[in-house]
N, C-alpha and C positions, 0 to 999 in steps of 0.2 A: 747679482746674487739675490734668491728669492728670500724676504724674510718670512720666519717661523712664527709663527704665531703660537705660543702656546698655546693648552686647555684650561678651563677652567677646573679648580681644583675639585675632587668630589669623584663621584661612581662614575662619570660620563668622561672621564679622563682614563678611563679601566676600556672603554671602547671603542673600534673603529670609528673613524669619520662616517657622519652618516645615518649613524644608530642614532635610535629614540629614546629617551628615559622619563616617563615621568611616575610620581609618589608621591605620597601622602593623600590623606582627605581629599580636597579640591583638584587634584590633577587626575588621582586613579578613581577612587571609588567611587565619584559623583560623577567620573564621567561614565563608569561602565554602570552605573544606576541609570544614566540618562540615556544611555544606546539600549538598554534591558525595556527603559518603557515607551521607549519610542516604537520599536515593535511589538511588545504587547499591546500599544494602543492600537498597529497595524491591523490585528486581526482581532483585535476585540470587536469592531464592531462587524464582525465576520460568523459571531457567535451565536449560537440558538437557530430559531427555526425560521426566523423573522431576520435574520442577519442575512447584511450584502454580500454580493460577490464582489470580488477582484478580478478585475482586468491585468492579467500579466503576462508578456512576452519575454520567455526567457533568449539567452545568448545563440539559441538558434532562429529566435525569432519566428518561433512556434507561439501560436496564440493560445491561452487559459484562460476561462471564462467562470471562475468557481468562487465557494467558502470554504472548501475545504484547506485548513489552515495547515496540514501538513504538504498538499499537493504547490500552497503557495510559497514556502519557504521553501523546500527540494528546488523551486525552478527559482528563487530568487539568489540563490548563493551565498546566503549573507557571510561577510568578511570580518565584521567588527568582532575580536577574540570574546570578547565578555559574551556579548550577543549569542554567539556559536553556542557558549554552553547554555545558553536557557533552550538554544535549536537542538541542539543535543540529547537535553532533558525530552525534550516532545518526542523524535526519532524515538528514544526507550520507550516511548508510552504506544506509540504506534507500533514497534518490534513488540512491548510484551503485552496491548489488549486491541490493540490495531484503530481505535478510538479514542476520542478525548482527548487532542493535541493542541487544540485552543482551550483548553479547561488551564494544560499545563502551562500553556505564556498567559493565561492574564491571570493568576492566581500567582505565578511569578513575577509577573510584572506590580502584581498590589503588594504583594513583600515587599520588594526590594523599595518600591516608592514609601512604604511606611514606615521601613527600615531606616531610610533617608531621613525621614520625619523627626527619628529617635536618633539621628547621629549627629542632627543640625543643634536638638537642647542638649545636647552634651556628653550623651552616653556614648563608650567605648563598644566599636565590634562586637569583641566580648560579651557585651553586656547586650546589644541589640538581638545578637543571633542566640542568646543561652538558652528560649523556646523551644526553639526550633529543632524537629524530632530527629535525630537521626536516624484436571480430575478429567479429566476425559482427554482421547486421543483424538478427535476431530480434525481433522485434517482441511483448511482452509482452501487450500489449492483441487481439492474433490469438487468443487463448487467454482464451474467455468461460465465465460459469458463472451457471447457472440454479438458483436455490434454490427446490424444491418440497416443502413441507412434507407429512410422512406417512411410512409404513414407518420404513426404517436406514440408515443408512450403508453399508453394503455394497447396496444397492439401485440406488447412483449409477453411474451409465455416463457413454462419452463418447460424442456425437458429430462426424460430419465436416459441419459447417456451423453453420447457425441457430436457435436454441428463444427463443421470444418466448409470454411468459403471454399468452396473448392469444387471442379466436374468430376466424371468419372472418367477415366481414360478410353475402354471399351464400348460395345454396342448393349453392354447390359447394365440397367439404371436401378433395378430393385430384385430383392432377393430375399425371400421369408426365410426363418429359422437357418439366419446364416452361421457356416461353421466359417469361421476367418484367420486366413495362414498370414505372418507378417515378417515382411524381411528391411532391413535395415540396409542390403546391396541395391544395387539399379535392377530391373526387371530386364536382364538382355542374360545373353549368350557369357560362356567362360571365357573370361580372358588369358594367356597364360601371363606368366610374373615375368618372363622374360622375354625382349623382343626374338621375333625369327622372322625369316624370311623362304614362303615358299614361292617355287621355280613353277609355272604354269606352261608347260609346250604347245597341248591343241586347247581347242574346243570342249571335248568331253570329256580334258582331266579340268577344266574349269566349273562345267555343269556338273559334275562329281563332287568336287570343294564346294558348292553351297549345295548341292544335296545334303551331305554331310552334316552342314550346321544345321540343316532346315531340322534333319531329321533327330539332331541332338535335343533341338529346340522341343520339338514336337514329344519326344519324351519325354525331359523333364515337367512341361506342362502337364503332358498326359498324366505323369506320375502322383505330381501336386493334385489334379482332380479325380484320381485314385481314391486318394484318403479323407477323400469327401466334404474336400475344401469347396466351396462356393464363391467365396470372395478372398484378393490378395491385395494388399495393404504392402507399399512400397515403398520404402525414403529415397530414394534413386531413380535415374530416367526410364523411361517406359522404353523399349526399343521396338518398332516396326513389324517385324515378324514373332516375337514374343508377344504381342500384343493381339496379332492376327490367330495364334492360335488358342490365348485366351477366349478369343470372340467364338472359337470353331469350338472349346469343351463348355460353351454357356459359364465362364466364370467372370463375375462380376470386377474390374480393375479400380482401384483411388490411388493416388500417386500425394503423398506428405511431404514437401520439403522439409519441415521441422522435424528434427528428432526429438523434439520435448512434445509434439505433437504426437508422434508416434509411441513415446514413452507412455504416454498421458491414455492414448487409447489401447494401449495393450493393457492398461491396468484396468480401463471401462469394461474390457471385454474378455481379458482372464487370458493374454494369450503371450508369448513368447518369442522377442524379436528375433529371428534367425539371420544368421550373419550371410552364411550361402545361399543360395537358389536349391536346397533340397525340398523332400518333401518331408512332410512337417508328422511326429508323429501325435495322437491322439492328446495327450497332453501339453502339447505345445503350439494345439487350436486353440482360439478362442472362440466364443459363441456369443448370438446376437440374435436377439428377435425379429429383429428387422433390422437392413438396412436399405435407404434408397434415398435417389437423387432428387432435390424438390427445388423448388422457386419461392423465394421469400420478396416480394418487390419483384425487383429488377434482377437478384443477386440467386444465382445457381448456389444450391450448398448442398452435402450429403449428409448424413443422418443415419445415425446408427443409432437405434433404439431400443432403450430395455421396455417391456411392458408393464413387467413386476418393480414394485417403486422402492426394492430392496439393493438397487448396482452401487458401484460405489463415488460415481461420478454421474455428476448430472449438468446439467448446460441452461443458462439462461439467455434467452433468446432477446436479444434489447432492441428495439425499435424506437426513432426518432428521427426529427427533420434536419435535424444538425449533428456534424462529429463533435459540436464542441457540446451539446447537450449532452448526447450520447455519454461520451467522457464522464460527467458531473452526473448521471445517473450509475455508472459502473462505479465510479466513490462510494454510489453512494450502499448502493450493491457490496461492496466491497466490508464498508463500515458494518452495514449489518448482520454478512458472515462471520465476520471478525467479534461480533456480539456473541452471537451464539457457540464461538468458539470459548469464549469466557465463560459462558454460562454453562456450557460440559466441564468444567474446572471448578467453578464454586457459585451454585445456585441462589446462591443470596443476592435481594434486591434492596436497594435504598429509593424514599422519594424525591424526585425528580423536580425542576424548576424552582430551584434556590431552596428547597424545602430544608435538604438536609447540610445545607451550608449554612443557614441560618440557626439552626438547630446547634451545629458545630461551633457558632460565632456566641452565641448564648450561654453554652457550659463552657466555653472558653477563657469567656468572661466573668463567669460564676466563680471560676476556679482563681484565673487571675485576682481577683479582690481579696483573696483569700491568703495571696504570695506576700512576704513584705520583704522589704528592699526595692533596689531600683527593676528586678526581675518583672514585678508585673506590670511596666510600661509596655516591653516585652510583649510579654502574653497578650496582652491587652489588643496591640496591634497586628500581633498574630491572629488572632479573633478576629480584626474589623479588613482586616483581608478578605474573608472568608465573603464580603457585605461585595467586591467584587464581580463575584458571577452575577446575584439577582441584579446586581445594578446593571451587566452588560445585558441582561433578557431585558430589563423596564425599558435599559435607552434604545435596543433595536426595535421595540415593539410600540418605540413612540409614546411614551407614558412617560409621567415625573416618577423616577428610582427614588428620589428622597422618600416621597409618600407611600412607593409600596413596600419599601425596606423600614419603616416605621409599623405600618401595618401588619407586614410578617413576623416582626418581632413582638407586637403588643398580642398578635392569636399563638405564637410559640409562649408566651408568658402562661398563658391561661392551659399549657399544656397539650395544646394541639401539635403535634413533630413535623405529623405531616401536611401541612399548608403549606402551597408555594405560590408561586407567583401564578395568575391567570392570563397569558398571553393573546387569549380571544376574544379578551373584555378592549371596548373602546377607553376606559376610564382604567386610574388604577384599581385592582382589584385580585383576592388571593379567592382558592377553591383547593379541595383534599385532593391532592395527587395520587393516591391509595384508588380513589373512586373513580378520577379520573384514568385511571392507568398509565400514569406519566411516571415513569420509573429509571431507574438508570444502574449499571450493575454493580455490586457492591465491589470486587476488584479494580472496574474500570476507577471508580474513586479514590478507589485507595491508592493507587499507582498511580496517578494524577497528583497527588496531592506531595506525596512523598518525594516525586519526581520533581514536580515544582520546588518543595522548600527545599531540598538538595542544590538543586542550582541557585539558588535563593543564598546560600549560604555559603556557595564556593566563589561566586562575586562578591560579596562582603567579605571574604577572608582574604581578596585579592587588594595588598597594600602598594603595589608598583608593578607598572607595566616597562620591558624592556624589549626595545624591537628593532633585533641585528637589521641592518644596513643589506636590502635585499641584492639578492649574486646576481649578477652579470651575465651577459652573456644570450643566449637563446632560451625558452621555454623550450619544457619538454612538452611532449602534444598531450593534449588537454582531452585526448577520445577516453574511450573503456578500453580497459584492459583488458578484456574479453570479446573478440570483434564477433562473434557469433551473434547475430541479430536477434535468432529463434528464438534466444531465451526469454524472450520481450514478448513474444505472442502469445 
């Protein structure tokens, strides 16, 4: 007979075998303080213009070569619950200014460490966290980029339309002032919806049966370069003799597998995906100044071109010797659309390179001296958080932070706001970011900051971790939910 061993008495007596429990001080909060700055220290020094890349192979064992601190956490997974939400906090800061994802773990990360500070002399949660705070339609995805491997980075241009890796299907490569029909079917013959089977006796009821289609075909082609289509744009396979008599009415063929491709240029070119093989009426062409077939390198691509720099989609053309370069310049592409996406929303700017953190950490602290009670330990280290960023630009840019974070503070005394840190001095050293035009947007700050002490404060309110006893059994599979690949391109 087996014996029983009781449980110990308490909350973990309430739970299956297996489950986790730990609380208070030393078990929960110091530890999801220490998982919170262990990553922030990861990608701290990841930060600024002088910060490292990361080497990281995620679970496909795809290789990343970046700083970019959101591209590094998406591929790292991280698991630890506490952790999640300061990864969490970034994700919103990248959904709502697509920027500034390392501002928000190492400004959460100096929280939560100086919050520690103030829980070790004796002040309650409560008391640590009572600081702590609780225009344009721009269209980021208008703004595409095309990665063709070869030459340098200074080789990249932009244009005003379309660049799709792709040949033409037909014997025709370019086409001026093209009108362009777009269909969303295969470029063949009707099929009916239900099978049949027809009976063939000779010879010339057989040559009759593809006269027939030849001559279906030969129509509807015809009929399509009626309406004074030039070029057709096709999500579907090209077929054989459709194709033949495209080549006999001079109409230019591109064949799209992606239908977000297809989306993406019907909206470049004003036209209307047709579901049939009809022909297309006058409103549901699109038009293009040019399109035509080129060589970029090695790499065939076509080209649909607006002239006038008023379309609504335009293309950057990236070149470089590497995809994993390549990659780290589309971030970086990416970041700076996502700027000017902020900047159609609210055109206010702040200075840049610790200027207006340090500004912040000074009336912070103004204010704090001012609280009485144990409140403005508080403030006080809410302020010397802020001492965080210029510290991560001094230590990537190889200079002693203590010295330049004394000297930002002693020209902020004398009422300078905007001096920041100078990252292209050999020594430490501060310079006007107004004059140097080192700026950063006043949203992106503000939603960094807010983001940060938010998760800042939902780890500190966490007094007990409890973690059922994982189910058995199979994993369900770990792909997307969505197996369409296109929507990645």
């Amino acid at each position: 007979m087996a014996l029983h061993v009781p449980k110990a008495p308490g909350f973990a007596q309430m739970l299956k075998d297996g489950a986790k429990h730990f609380s208070g001080l030393e078990e929960a909060v110091y530890r999801n303080i220490q998982a919170c700055k262990e990553l922030a220290q990861t990608t701290r020094t990841a930060y600024g213009p002088n910060g490292m890349n990361k080497m990281v192979i995620n679970r496909l064992e795809k290789l990343f070569v970046t700083n970019d601190a959101a591209t590094i956490l998406r591929e790292l997974e991280v698991q630890h619950p506490a952790a999640k939400m300061i990864v969490m906090a970034s994700h919103m800061q990248e959904q709502e200014v697509g920027d500034g994802t390392n501002f928000v773990l190492v400004f959460a990360g100096a929280l939560l460490e100086l919050a520690e500070e103030l829980l070790r002399i004796g002040l309650s949660v409560s008391e640590a966290i009572s600081i702590f705070p609780d225009s344009g339609n721009f269209n980021v995805d208008n703004i595409r980029v095309c990665k063709i491997l070869g030459s340098g980075v200074y080789s990249s241009s932009v244009l005003h339309g379309m660049v799709f890796k792709k040949e033409t299907e037909g014997d025709v490569t370019s086409v001026k002032d093209a009108k362009i029909a777009v269909y969303s079917c295969p470029f063949d013959g009707m099929i009916t919806e239900t099978k049949g089977t027809v009976l063939i006796k000779t010879a010339e009821e057989l040559m009759n049966f593809s006269k027939g289609e030849e001559n279906l075909m030969d129509a509807q082609v015809k009929a399509i370069a009626g309406t004074g289509a030039n070029v057709i744009v096709t999500g579907g396979k090209v077929a054989d003799m459709a194709l033949h008599y495209a080549n006999k009415y001079n109409i230019m063929l591109v064949r799209l597998n992606s239908k977000w491709d297809l989306r993406r240029l019907c909206k470049t070119v004003g036209a209307t995906a047709l579901p049939k093989l009809t022909p297309p009426v006058l409103e549901e062409m699109g038009h293009c100044d040019s399109v035509y077939l080129s060589e970029v390198g090695d790499t065939q691509v076509v080209v649909f071109k607006h002239e006038k720099e008023d379309g609504a989609i335009s293309t950057i053309v990236l070149r470089g010797s590497t995809d994993n370069l390549m990659d780290d310049i589309e971030r970086a592409v990416d970041d700076g659309v996502n700027t000017f996406k902020v900047l159609t929303r609210d055109k206010r700017l702040v200075p840049g390179g610790g200027a207006t953190e340090i500004e912040l950490a000074k009336q912070i602290t103004s204010y704090g001296e001012t609280c009485p009670g144990l409140e403005q330990y508080a403030i006080k280290k809410f302020a010397e958080a802020f001492e965080a960023i210029p510290r991560a630009l001094a230590e990537n840019s190889g200079v002693k932070a203590n010295e330049v974070i004394s000297k930002l503070y002693s020209v902020h005394q004398e009422g300078n706001k905007n001096v920041g840190l100078d990252i292209e001095a050999e020594v430490p050293a501060v310079k006007d970011m107004l004059e140097a035009s080192i700026l950063d947007t006043y949203l992106g700050k503000y939603w960094a900051i807010k983001l940060a002490t938010n998760a800042a404060v939902t780890v500190l309110r966490v007094d007990q971790i409890i973690m059922a006893k994982p189910a058995g059994g199979p994993k369900p599979p770990s792909g997307k939910k969505d197996w369409d690949d296109d929507q990645n391109d």
